[in-house]
KOLFITOR-49420 format. One record per residue: residue number from 0; x, y, z of N, C-alpha, C in turn; residue in one letter. Coordinates in nm, 2 decimals, decimal comma, padded with zeros to 4 digits. Atoms other than C-alpha are relative to their C-alpha. Layout:
! residues N
(NUM; (X; Y; Z); (X; Y; Z); (X; Y; Z); 'A')
...
This chain:
! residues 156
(0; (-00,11; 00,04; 00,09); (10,28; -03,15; 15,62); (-00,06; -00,11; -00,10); 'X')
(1; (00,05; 00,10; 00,07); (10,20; -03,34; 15,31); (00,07; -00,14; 00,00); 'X')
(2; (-00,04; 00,08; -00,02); (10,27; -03,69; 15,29); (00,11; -00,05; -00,05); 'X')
(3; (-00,16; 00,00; 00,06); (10,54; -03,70; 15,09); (00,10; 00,02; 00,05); 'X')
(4; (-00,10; -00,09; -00,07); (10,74; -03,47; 15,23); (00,03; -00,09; 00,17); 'X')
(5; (-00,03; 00,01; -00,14); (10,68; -03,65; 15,59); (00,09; -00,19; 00,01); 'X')
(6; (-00,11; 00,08; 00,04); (10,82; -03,95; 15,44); (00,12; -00,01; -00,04); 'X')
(7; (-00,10; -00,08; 00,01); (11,08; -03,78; 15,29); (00,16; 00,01; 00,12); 'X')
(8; (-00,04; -00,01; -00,10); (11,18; -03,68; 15,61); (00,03; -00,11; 00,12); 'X')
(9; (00,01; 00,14; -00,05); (11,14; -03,99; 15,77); (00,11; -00,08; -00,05); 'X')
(10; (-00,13; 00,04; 00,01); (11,42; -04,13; 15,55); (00,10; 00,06; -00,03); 'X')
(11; (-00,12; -00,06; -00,10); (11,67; -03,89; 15,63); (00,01; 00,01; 00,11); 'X')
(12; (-00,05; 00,01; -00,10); (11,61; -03,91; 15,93); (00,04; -00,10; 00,09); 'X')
(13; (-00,02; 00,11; -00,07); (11,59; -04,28; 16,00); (00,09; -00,10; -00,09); 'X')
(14; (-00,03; 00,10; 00,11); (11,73; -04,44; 15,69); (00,09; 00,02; -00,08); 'X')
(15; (-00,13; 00,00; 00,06); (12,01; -04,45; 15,45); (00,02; 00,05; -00,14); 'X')
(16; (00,04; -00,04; 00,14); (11,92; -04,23; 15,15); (00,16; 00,06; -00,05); 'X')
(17; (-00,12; -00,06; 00,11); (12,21; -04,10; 14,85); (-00,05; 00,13; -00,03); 'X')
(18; (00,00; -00,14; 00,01); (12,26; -03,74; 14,77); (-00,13; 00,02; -00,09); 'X')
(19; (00,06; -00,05; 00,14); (12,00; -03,58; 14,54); (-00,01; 00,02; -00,13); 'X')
(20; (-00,03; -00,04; 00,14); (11,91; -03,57; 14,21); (00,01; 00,13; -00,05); 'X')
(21; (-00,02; -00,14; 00,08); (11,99; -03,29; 13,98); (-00,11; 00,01; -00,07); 'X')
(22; (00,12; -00,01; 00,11); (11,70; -03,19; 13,76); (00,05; -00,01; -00,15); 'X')
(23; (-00,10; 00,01; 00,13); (12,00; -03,22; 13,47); (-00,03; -00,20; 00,02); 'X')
(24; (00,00; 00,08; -00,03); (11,98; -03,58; 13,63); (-00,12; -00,13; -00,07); 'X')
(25; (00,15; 00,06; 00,03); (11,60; -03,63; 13,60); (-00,08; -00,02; -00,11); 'X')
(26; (00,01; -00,03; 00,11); (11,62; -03,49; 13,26); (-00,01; -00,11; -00,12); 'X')
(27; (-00,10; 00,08; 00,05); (11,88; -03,70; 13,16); (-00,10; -00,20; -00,01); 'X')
(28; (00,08; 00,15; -00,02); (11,67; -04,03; 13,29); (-00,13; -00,02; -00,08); 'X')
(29; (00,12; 00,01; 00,08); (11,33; -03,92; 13,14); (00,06; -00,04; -00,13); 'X')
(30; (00,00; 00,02; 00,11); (11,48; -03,89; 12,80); (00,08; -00,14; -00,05); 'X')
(31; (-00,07; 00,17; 00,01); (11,68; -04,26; 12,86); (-00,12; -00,09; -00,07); 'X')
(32; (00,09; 00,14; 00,00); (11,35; -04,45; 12,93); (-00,13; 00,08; -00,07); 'X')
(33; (00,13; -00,02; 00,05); (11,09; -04,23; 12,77); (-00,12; 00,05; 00,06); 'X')
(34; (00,19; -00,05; -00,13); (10,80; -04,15; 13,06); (00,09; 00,05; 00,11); 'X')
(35; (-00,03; -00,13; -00,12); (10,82; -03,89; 13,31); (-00,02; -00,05; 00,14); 'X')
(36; (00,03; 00,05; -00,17); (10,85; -03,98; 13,69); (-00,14; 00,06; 00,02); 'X')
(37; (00,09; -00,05; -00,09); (10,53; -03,91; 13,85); (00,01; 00,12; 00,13); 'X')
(38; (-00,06; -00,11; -00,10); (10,46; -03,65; 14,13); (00,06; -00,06; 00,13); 'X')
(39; (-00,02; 00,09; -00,09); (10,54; -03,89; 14,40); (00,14; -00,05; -00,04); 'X')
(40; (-00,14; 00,02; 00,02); (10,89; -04,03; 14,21); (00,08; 00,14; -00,01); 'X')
(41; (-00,05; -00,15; -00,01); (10,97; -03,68; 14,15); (00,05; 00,04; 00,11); 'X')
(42; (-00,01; -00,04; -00,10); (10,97; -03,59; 14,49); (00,13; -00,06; 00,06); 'X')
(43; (-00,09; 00,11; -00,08); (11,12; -03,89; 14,60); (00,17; 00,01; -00,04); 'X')
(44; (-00,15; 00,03; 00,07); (11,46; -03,87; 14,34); (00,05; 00,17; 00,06); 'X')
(45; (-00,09; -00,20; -00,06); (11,51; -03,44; 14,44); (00,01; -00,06; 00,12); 'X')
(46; (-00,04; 00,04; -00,03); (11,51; -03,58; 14,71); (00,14; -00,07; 00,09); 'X')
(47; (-00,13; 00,12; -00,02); (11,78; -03,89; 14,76); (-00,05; -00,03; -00,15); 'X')
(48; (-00,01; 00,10; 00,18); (11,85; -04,08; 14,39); (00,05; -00,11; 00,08); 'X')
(49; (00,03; 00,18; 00,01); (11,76; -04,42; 14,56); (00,08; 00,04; 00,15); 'X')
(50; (-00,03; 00,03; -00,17); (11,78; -04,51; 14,96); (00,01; -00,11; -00,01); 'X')
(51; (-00,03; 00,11; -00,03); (11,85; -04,79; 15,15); (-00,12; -00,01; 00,15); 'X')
(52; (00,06; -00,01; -00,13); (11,58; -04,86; 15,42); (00,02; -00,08; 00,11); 'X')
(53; (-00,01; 00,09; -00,16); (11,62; -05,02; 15,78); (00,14; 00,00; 00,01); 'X')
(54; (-00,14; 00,01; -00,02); (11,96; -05,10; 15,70); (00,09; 00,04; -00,11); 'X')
(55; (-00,08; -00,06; 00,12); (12,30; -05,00; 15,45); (-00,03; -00,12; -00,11); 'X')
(56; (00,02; 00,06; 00,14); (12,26; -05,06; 15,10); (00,04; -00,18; 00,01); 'X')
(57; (-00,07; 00,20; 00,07); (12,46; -05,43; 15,11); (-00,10; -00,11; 00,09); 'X')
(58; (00,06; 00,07; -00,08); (12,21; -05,54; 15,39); (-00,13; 00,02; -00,01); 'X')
(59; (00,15; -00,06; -00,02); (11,88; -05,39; 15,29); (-00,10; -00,08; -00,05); 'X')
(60; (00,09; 00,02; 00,05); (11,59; -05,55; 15,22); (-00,08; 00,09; -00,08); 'X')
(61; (00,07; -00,09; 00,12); (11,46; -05,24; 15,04); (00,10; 00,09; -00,04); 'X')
(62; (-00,10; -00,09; 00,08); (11,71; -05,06; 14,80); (-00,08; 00,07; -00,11); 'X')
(63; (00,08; -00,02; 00,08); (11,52; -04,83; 14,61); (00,11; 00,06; -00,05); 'X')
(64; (-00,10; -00,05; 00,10); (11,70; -04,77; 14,32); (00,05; 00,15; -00,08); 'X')
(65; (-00,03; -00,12; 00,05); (11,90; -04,48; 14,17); (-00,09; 00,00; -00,16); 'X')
(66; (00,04; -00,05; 00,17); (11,79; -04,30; 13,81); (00,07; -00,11; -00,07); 'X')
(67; (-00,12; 00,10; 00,03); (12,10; -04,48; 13,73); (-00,02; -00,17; -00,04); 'X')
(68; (00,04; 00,14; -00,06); (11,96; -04,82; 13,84); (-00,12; -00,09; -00,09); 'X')
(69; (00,16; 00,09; -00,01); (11,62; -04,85; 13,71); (00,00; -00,04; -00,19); 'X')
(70; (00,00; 00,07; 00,06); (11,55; -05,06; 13,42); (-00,13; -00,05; -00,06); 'X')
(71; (00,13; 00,13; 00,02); (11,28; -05,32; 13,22); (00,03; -00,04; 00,09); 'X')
(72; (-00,02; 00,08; -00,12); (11,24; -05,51; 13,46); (-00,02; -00,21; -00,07); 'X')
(73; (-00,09; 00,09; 00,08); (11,30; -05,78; 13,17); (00,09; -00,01; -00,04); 'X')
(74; (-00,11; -00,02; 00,08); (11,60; -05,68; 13,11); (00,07; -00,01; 00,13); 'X')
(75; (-00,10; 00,02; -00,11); (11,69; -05,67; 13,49); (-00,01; -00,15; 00,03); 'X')
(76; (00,06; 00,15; -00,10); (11,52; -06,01; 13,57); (00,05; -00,10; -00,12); 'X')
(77; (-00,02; 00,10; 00,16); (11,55; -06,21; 13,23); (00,12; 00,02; -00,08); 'X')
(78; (-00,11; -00,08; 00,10); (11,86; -06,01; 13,06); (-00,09; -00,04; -00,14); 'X')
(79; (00,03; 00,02; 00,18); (11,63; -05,98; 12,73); (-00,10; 00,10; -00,06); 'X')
(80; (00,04; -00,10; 00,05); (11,47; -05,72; 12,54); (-00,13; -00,05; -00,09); 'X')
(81; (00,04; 00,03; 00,03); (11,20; -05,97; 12,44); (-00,14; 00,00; -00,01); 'X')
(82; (00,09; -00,02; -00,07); (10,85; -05,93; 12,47); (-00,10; -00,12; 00,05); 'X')
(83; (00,00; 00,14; -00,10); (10,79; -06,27; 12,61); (00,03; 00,00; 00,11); 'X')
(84; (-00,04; 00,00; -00,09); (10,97; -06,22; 12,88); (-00,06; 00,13; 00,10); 'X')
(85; (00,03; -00,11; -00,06); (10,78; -05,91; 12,99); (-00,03; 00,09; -00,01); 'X')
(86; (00,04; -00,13; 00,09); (10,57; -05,58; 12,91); (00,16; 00,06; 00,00); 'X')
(87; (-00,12; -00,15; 00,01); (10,83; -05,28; 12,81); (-00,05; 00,09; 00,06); 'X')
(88; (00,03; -00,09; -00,11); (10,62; -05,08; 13,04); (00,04; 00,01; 00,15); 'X')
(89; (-00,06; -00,02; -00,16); (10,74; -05,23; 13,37); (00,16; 00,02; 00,02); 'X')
(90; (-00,15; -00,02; -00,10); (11,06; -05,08; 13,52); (00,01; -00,02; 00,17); 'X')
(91; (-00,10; -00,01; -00,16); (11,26; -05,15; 13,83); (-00,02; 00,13; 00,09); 'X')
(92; (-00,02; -00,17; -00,08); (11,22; -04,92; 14,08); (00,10; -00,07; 00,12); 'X')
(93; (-00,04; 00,05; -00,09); (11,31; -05,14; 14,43); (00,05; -00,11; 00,01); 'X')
(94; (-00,05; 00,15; 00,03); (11,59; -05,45; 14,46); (00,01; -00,01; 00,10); 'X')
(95; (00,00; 00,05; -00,08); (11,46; -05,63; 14,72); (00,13; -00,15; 00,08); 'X')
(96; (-00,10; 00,15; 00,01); (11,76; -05,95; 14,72); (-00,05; -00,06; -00,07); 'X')
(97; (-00,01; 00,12; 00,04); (11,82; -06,23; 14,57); (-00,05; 00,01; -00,16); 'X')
(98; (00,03; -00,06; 00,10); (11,74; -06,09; 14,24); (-00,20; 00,06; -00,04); 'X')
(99; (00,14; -00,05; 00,00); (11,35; -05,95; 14,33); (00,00; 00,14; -00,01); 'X')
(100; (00,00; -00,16; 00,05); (11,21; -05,64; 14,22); (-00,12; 00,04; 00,08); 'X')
(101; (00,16; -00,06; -00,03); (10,91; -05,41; 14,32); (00,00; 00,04; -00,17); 'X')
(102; (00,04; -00,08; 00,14); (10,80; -05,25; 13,97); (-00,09; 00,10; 00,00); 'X')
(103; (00,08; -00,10; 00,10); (10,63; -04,96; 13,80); (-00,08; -00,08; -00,10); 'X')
(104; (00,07; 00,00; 00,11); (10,40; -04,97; 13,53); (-00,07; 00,13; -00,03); 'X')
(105; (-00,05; -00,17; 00,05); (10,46; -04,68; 13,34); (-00,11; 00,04; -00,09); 'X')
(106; (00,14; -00,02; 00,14); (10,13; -04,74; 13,06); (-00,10; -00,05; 00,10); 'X')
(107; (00,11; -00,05; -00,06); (09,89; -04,72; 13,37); (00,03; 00,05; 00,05); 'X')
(108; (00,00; -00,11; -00,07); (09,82; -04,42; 13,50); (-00,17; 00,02; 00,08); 'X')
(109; (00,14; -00,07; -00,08); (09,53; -04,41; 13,81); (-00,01; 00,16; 00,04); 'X')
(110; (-00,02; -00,15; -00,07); (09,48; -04,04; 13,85); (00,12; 00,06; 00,06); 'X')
(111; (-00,15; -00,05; -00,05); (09,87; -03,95; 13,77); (00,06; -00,11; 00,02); 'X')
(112; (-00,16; 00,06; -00,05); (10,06; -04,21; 13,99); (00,00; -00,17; -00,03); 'X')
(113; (-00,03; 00,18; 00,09); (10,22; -04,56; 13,82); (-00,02; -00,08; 00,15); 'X')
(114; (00,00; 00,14; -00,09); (10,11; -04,87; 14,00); (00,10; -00,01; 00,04); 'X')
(115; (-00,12; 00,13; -00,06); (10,32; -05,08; 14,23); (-00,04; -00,13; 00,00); 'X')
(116; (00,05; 00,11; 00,00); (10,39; -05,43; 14,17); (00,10; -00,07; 00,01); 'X')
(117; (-00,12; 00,08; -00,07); (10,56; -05,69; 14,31); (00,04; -00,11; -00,14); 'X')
(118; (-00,05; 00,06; 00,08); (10,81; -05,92; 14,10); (00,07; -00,11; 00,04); 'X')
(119; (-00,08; 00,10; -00,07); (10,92; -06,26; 14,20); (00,06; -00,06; -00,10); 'X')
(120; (-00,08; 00,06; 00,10); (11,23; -06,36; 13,98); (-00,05; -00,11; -00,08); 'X')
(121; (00,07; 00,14; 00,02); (11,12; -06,70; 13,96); (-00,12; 00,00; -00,08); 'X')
(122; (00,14; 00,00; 00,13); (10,74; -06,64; 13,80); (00,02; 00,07; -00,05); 'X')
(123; (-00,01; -00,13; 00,10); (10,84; -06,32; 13,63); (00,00; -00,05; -00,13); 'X')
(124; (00,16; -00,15; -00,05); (10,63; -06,21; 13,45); (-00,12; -00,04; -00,04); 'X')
(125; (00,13; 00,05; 00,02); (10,37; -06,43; 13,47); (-00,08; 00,05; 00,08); 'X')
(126; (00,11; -00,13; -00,05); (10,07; -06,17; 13,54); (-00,05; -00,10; 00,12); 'X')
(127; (00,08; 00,03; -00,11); (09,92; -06,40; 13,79); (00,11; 00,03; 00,10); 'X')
(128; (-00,07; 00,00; -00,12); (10,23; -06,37; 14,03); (00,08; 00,14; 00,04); 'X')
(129; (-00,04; -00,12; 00,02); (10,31; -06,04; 13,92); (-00,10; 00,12; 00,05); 'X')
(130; (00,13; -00,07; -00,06); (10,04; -05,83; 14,13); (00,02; 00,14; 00,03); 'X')
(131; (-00,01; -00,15; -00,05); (10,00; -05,49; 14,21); (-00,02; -00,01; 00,15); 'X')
(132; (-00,02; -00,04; -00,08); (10,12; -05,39; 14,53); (-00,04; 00,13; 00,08); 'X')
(133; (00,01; -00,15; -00,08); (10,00; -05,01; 14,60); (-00,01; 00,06; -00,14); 'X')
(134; (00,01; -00,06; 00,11); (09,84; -04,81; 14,39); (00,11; 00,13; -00,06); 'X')
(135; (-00,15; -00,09; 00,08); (10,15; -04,55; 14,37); (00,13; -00,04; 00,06); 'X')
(136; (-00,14; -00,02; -00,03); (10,49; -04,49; 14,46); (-00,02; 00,02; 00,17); 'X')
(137; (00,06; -00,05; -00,15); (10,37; -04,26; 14,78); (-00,03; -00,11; 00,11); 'X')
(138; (00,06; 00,09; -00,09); (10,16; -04,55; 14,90); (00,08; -00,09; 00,04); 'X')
(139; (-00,15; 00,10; -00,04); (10,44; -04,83; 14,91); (00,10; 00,02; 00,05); 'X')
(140; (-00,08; -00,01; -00,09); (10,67; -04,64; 15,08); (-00,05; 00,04; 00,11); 'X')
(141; (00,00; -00,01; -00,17); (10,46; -04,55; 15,37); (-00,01; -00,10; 00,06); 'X')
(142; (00,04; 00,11; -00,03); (10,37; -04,90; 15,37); (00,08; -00,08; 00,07); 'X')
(143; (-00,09; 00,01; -00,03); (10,73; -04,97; 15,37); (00,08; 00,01; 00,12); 'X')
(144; (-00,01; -00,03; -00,08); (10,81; -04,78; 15,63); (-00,02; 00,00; 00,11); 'X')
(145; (00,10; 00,06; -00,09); (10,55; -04,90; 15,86); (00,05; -00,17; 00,00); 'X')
(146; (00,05; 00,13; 00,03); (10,63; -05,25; 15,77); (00,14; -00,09; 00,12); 'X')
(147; (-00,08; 00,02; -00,04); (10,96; -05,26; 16,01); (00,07; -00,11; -00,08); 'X')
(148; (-00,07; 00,03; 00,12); (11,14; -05,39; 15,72); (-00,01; -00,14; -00,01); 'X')
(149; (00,05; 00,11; 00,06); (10,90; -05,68; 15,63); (-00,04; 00,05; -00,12); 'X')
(150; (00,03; -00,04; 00,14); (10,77; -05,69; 15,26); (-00,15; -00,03; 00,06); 'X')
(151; (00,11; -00,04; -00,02); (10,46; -05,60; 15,39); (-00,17; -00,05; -00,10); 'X')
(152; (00,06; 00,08; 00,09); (10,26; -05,76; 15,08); (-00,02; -00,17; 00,03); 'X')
(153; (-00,02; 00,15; 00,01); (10,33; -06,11; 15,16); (-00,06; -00,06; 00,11); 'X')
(154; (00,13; 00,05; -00,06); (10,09; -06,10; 15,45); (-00,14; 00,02; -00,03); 'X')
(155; (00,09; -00,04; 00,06); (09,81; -05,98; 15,24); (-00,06; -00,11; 00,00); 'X')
């Protein structure tokens, strides 16, 4: 079984995912923000459109966000469309609390799948505190899921 899929599976069967996206849905979101999910967010949004892991959404340390949801991640963290405040390449994918993000970065692509990188309100988006977490999507949620709903980075 490929690894997607057994993750997939994994949070339907342990965790708190929302219905599926529609491909009218996925359409609809590419042509919002401009760049195409990856094959790994792809998977993820037909899928559930954004889970809740370990625990329900209002309690989760990891809410990975709907189509609906995702954002600059200057515009979620800073409210500003400025480019001081933050490339236009990183979007929101995961709201950790307290207003923290995981991120994308949508203008690198290693062989296909957008970085993961962590975002701490507070230094955002000062590159030194803003690090890549997992080089895809794929990899951060098995990491996730393994991490018994620690932010798994933070013992690095």
């Amino acid at each position: 079984m490929p690894i997607m899929d057994r993750l997939l599976a994994e949070i339907s069967r342990r965790h708190f995912p929302e219905a599926p996206a529609t491909l009218e849905q996925i359409a609809a979101f590419e042509a919002r923000v401009g760049w195409k999910l990856d094959v790994d967010l792809r998977a993820f949004y037909l899928h559930c459109n954004g889970a809740a892991l370990f625990r329900p959404r209002l309690d989760a340390n990891y809410r990975i966000l709907s189509l609906g949801e995702i954002r600059r991640a200057r515009v979620a963290i800073r409210g500003s469309e400025d480019e001081a405040d933050g490339p236009a390449s990183w979007y929101t994918l995961i709201y950790l609390q307290d207003g923290d993000y995981v991120l994308t970065d949508v203008a690198r692509q290693a062989k296909g799948p957008y970085p993961v990188l962590d975002a701490f309100h507070e230094t955002f988006p000062d590159p030194a505190h803003t690090r890549q977490i997992a080089d895809s999507f794929g990899e951060f949620l098995e990491k996730a899921l393994a991490s018994g709903n620690e932010y798994f980075w933070l013992d690095e």
